[in-house]
C-alpha positions as CSV (number, residue, x, y, z in Angstrom):
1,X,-21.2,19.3,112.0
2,X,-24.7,19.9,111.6
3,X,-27.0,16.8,112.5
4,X,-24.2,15.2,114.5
5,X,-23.5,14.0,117.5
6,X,-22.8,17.1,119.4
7,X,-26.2,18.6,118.5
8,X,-28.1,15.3,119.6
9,X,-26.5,15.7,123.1
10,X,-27.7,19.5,124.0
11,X,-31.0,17.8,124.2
12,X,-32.5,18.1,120.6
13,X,-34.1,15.9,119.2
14,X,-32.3,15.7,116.0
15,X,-30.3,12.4,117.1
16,X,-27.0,10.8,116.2
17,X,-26.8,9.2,112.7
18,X,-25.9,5.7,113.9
19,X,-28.3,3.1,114.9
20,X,-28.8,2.7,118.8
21,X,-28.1,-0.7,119.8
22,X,-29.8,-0.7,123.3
23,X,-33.1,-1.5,122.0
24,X,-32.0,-4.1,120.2
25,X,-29.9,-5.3,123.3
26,X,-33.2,-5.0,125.3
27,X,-35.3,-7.0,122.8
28,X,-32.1,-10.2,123.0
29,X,-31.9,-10.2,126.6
30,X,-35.6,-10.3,128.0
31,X,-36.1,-13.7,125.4
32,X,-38.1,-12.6,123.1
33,X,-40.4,-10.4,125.4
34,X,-41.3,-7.6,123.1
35,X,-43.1,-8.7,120.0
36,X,-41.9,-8.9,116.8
37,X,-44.3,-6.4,115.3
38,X,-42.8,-3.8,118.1
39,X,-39.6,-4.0,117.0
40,X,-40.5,-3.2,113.0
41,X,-42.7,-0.5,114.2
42,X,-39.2,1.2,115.9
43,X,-37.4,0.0,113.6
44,X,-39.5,1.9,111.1
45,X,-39.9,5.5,113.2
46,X,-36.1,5.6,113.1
47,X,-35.6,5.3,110.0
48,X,-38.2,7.9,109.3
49,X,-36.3,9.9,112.0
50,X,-32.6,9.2,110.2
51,X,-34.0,10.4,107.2
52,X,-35.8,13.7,108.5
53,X,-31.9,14.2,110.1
54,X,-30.0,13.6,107.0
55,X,-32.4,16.0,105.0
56,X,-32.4,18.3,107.3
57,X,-28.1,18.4,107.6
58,X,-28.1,18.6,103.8
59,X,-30.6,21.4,103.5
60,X,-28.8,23.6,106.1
61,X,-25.7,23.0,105.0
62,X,-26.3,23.7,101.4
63,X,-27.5,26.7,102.2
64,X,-25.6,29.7,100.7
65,X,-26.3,32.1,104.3
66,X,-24.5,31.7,107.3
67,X,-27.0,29.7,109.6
68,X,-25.6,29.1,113.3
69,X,-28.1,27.9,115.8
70,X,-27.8,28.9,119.8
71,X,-29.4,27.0,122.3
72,X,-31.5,28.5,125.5
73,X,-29.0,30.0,127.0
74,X,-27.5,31.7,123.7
75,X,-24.4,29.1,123.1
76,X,-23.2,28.0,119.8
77,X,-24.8,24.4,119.3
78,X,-23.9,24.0,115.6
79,X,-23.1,26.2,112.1
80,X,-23.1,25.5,108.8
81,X,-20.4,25.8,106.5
82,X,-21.1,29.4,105.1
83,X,-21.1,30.7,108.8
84,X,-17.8,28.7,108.9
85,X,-16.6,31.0,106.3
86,X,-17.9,34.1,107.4
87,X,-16.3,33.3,110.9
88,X,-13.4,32.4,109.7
89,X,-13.6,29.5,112.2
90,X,-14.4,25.5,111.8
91,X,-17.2,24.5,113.8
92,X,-15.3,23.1,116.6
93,X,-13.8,25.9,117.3
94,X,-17.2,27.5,118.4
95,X,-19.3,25.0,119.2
96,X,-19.8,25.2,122.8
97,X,-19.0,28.8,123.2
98,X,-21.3,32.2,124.2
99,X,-22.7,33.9,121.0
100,X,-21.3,37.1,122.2
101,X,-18.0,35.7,122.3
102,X,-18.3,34.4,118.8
103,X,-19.3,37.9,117.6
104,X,-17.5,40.0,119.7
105,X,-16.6,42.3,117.0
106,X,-20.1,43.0,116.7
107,X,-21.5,42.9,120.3
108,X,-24.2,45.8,119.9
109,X,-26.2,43.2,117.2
110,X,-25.7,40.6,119.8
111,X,-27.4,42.4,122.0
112,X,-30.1,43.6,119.8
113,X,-31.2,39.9,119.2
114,X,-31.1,38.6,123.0
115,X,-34.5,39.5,123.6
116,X,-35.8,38.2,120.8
117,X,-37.4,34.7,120.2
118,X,-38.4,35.8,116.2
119,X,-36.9,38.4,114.9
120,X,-36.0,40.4,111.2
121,X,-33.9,43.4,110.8
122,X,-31.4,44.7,108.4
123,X,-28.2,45.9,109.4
124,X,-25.3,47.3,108.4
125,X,-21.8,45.9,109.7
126,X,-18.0,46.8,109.3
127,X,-16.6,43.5,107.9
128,X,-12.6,44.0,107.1
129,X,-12.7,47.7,106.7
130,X,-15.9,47.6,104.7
131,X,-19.7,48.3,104.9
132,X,-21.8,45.5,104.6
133,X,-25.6,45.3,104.1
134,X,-27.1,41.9,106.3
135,X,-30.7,40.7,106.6
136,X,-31.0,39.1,110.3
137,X,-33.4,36.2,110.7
138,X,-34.2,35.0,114.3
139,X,-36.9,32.5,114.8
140,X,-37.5,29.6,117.7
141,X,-36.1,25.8,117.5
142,X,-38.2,23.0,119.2
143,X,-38.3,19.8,119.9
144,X,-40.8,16.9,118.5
145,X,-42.9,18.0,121.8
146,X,-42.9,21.8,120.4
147,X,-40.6,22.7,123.7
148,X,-38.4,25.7,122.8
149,X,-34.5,24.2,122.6
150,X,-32.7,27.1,120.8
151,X,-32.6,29.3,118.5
152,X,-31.3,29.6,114.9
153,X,-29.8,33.0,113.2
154,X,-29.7,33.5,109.0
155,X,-27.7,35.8,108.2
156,X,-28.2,36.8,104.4
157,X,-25.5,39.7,102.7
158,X,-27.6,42.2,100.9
159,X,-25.2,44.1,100.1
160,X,-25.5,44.0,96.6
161,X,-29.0,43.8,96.3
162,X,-28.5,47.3,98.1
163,X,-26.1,48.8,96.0
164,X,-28.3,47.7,93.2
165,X,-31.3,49.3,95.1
166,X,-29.1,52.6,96.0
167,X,-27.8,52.4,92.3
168,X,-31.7,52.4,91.4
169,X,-32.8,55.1,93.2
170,X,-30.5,57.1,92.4
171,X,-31.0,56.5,88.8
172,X,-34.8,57.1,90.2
173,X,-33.7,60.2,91.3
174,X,-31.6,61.3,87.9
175,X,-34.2,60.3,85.8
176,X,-37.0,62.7,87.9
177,X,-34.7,65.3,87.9
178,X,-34.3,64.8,84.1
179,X,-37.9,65.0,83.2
180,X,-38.4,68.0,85.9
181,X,-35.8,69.7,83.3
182,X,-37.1,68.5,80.3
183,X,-40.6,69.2,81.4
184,X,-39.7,72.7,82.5
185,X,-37.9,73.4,78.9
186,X,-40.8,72.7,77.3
187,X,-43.4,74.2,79.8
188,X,-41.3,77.3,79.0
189,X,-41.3,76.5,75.1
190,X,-44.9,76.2,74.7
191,X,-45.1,79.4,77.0
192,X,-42.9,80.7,74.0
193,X,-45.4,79.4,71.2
194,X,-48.3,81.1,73.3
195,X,-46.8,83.9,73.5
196,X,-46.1,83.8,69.9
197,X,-49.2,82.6,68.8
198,X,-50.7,85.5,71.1
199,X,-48.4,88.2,69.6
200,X,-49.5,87.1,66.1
201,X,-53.0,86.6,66.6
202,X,-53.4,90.0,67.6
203,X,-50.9,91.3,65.1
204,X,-53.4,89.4,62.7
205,X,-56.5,91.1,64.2
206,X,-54.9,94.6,64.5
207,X,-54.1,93.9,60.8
208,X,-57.9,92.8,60.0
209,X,-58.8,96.0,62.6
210,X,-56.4,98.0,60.1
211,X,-57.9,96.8,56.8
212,X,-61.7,97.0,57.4
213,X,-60.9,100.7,59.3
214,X,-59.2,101.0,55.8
215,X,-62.4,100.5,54.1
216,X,-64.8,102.2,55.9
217,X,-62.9,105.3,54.9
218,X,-62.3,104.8,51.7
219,X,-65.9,104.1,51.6
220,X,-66.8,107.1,53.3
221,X,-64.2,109.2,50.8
222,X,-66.0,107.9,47.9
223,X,-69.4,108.4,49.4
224,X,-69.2,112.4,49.7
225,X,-66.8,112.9,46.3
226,X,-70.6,112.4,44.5
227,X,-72.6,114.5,47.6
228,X,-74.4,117.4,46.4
229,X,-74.2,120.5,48.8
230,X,-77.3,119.7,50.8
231,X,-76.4,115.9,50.8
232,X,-73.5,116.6,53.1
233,X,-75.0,116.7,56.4
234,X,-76.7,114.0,56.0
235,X,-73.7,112.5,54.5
236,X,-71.2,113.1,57.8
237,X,-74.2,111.9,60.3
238,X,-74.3,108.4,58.7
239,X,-70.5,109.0,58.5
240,X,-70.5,109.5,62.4
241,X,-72.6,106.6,62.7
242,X,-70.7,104.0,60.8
243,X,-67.6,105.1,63.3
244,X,-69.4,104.9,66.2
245,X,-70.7,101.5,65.5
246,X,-67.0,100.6,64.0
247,X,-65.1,102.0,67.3
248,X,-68.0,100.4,69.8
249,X,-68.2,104.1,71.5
250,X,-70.6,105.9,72.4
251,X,-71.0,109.4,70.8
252,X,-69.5,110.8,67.9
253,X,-69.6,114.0,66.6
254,X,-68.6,117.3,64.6
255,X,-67.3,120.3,66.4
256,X,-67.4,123.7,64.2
257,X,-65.5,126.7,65.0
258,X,-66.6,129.7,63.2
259,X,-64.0,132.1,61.9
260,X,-62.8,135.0,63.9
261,X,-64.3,133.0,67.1
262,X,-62.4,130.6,69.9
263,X,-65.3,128.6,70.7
264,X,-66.2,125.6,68.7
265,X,-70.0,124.4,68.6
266,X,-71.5,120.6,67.9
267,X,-73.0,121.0,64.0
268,X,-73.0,117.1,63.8
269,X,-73.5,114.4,65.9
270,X,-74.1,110.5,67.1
271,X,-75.0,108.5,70.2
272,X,-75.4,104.6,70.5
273,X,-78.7,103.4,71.5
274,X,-79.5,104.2,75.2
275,X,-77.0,107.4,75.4
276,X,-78.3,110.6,75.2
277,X,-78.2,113.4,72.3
278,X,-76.4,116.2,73.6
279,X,-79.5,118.4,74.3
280,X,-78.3,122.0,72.5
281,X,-77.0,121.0,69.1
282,X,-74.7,124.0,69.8
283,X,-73.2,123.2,73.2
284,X,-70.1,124.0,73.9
285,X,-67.4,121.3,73.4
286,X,-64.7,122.5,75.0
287,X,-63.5,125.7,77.7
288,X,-62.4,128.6,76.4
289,X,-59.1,130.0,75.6
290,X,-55.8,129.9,77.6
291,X,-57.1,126.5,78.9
292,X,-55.2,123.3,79.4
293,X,-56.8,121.8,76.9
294,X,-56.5,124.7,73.8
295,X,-52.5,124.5,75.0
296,X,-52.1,120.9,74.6
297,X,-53.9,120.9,71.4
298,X,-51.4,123.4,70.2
299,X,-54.0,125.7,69.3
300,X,-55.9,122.8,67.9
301,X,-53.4,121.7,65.8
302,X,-53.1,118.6,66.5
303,X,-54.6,115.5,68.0
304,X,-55.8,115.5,71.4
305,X,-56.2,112.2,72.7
306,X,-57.3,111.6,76.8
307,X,-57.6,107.6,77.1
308,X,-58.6,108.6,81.1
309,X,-60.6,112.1,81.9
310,X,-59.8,110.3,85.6
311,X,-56.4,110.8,85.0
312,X,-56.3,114.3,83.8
313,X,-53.7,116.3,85.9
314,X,-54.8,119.0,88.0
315,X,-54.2,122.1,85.8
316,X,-56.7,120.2,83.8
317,X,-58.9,120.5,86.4
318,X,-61.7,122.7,84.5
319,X,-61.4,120.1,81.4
320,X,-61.7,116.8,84.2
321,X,-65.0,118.9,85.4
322,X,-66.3,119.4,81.7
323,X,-66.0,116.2,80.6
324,X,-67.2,114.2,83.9
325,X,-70.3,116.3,83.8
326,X,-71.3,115.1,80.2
327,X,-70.2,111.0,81.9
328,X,-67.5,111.2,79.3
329,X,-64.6,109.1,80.4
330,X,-62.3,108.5,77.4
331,X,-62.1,111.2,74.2
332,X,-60.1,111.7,71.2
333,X,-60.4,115.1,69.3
334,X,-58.8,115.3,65.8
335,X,-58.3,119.0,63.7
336,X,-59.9,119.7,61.0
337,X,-57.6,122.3,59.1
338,X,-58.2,123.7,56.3
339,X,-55.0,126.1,54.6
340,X,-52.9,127.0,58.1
341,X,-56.5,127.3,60.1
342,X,-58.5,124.7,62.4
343,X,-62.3,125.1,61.4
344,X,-63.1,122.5,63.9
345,X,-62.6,118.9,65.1
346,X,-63.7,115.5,65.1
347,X,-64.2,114.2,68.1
348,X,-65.0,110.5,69.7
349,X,-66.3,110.0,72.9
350,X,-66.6,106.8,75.6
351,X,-68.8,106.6,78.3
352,X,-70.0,103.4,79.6
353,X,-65.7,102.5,79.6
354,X,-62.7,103.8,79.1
355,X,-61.0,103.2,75.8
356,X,-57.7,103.7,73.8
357,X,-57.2,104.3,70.4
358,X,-54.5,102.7,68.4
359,X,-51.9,105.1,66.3
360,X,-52.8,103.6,62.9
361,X,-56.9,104.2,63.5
362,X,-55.9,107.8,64.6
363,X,-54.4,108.3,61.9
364,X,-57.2,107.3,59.6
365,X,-59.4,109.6,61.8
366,X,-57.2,112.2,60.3
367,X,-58.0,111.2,56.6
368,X,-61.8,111.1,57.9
369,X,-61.7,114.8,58.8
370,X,-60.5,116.0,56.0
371,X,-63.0,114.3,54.1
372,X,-65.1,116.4,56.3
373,X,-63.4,119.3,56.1
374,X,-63.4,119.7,52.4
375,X,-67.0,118.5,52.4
376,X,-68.0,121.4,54.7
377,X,-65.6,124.2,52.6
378,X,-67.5,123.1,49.2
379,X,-71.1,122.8,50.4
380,X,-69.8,126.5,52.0
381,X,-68.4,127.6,48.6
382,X,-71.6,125.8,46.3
383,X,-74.0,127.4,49.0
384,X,-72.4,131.0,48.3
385,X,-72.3,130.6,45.0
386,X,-76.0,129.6,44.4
C-alpha cells in the first residue's frame, strides 16, 4: 500500500495517485480567472510530484528488507511487502495500529528504538524457535517543508552474513592455532638441529683438540728418541713450554722424587708471560706423607686431577692452603713410573682461571711422562756410565 491513499491522509506529503479535480473545478467555475500559464505550471509540479510518488512506491517496495514506516506518535502508516512477509500480516491488517502492538513478540526492541529519531544496531531475535541476526535502521521522515512526519525502520537479516563471519573466525581461530603448532614443531626442530649442530661442532673440535694434542706428542716423542744426555733438559723445558702454550695454562712443570725420599722437588719448569717462576727451583710441590693428597694419589700412582683447589674438602685442608698460597686454582698431577716405582710427576697448573682437563688429553699427559721418564732414567744411566 505504499504511496497510496492511506499514507497521503496521515499528513505526508507523498499524495494520492489520482489527479485532484478541484483545481480544475476552481479554474471552470471563476470563468477563466486564473491564467492559462498557471494551470500548465500545476499541471506540471504534479506530475513531477506523481512521478517522485510512483518511484518512490516502487523503490520501497522492491526492496528485499522489511521497511515499515511509523508516524509521530509510533503507529504503523504503511509496509512493504517483505515486512508483509516477515509479519505474517497484509498491510491492512496493521496499518493504523501501535508499533508495539505489531511487534509484541519483541517488545524490548520496541522499546529500544522509541527514543530514537536515527538509530543502527544489530540484534539478535527468536523468530519461530530460531536465532536470528537483524541490522536495525531508524532514521527521520519529513515533509517537502523538512517537518518531521514519521519515521521509517529497515530491518535487514544478517544472519547469514553472521554465520559466515562466525564460520570465519573460527576458521581465523583454527588456522592461528594451526600455525602456533606448526610454528612450535619447528621452533623445537630447529632447537633439535642446534642442538645437533652444537653437539657436533664440538665433537668436531674436541676431535681437532684430540688430533693436534696427538701431534704435539708424537712430536715431542720423536724429538728426545735423538736427545743426547745433556740435551734432555733442555729438551723437557721446551717440552713444558709447548704444553703450556697448547693447554692455555699457566705453569708447567717437572716434579722429581729422589729414591728412598717422600718428598718430590721442581727439576723442570714453565710459566706464561706475566706469571712468576717458582723462586727455589727445588720447592716443595706437595705436603708430606700421610696427607690427603699422597692417599688420593694412591701413593702417586695414579693421576691426581683438582679442577677446583676451592672445592677441596676439608681433610684437604693443608693441600687447599698449599696451593692457594702459590694462586694456584686448578692442577692436574700425572706419575711418572718407572718399573713398580713413581720417580716423580708431571704436573699442570691454572691460575688466572679454573680449568678442566678432558679424559683423552689426560691420557696423552700419560704418554708425555713417560717420554720423560725414560728420558730422565737414560740421561741417568749415559751420565753414570760416562
Amino acid at each position: 500500500m505504499i504511496a497510496g491513499y492511506g499514507v497521503f491522509q496521515t499528513g505526508l506529503d507523498i499524495g494520492c495517485s489520482v489527479i485532484d479535480q478541484w483545481p480544475l473545478a476552481i479554474l471552470l467555475a471563476s470563468g477563466g480567472l486564473l491564467r492559462w500559464r498557471q494551470w500548465l505550471h500545476w499541471l506540471s509540479r504534479w506530475w513531477r510530484a506523481a512521478h517522485r510518488r510512483t518511484a518512490y512506491a516502487t523503490i520501497v517496495q522492491s526492496m528485499p528488507d522489511p521497511v515499515v514506516i511509523l508516524d509521530n506518535q509510533d503507529r504503523v502508516l504503511d509496509l512493504n511487502a517483505a515486512a508483509e512477509h516477515a509479519l505474517g500480516l497484509h498491510a491492512d491488517e496493521v496499518v493504523g495500529r501501535p508499533v508495539s502492538g505489531v511487534y509484541a513478540a519483541w517488545s524490548d526492541l520496541v522499546t529500544q528504538l522509541q527514543p530514537h529519531d536515527q538509530f543502527q544496531t544489530d540484534v539478535t531475535l527468536d523468530v519461530e524457535g530460531e536465532q536470528r541476526h537483524f541490522a536495525i535502521s531508524v532514521a527521520p521522515l519529513t515533509d517537502q517543508r523538512k517537518r518531521r512526519v514519521g519515521r521509517y525502520v529497515v530491518v535487514r537479516n544478517i544472519t547469514a552474513r553472521q554465520q559466515a563471519e562466525q564460520a570465519l573466525a573460527q576458521h581465523h581461530h583454527q588456522l592461528e592455532q594451526t600455525v602456533r603448532h606448526r610454528t612450535a614443531e619447528l621452533i623445537s626442530v630447529n632447537q633439535d638441529l642446534k642442538r645437533e649442530i652444537a653437539e657436533r661442532q664440538q665433537i668436531e673440535a674436541e676431535l681437532h683438540y684430540r688430533i693436534a694434542f696427538e701431534n704435539l706428542v708424537t712430536s715431542i716423542s720423536t724429538e728426545f728418541i735423538n736427545l743426547a744426555p745433556h740435551e734432555v733438559d733442555a729438551g723437557i723445558e721446551r717440552a713444558l713450554e709447548a704444553i703450556g702454550e697448547f693447554f692455555d695454562i699457566d705453569r708447567a712443570f717437572v716434579g722429581q722424587l729422589p729414591p728412598g725420599e717422600e718428598i718430590g722437588h721442581i727439576s723442570h719448569q714453565w710459566c706464561a708471560p706475566g706469571i712468576e717462576l717458582l723462586a727455589n727451583p727445588w720447592q716443595t710441590i706437595w705436603p708430606g706423607p700421610g696427607s690427603w693428597w699422597i692417599e688420593q694419589a694412591g701413593q702417586r700412582f695414579k693421576t691426581l686431577y683438582i679442577p677446583s683447589v676451592a672445592s677441596l674438602p676439608p681433610e684437604a685442608a693443608a693441600e687447599k692452603d698449599f696451593f692457594t698460597s702459590l694462586d694456584v686454582r686448578s692442577v692436574i698431577a700425572v706419575p711418572m713410573m718407572f718399573g713398580n716405582a713413581s720417580i716423580g710427576s708431571l704436573a699442570l697448573e691454572a691460575l688466572r682461571e679454573e680449568r678442566t682437563w678432558p679424559a683423552d688429553a689426560i691420557a696423552l699427559l700419560r704418554i708425555v711422562s713417560e717420554v720423560f721418564t725414560n728420558a730422565l732414567q737414560r740421561q741417568q744411566v749415559e751420565t753414570a756410565l760416562h
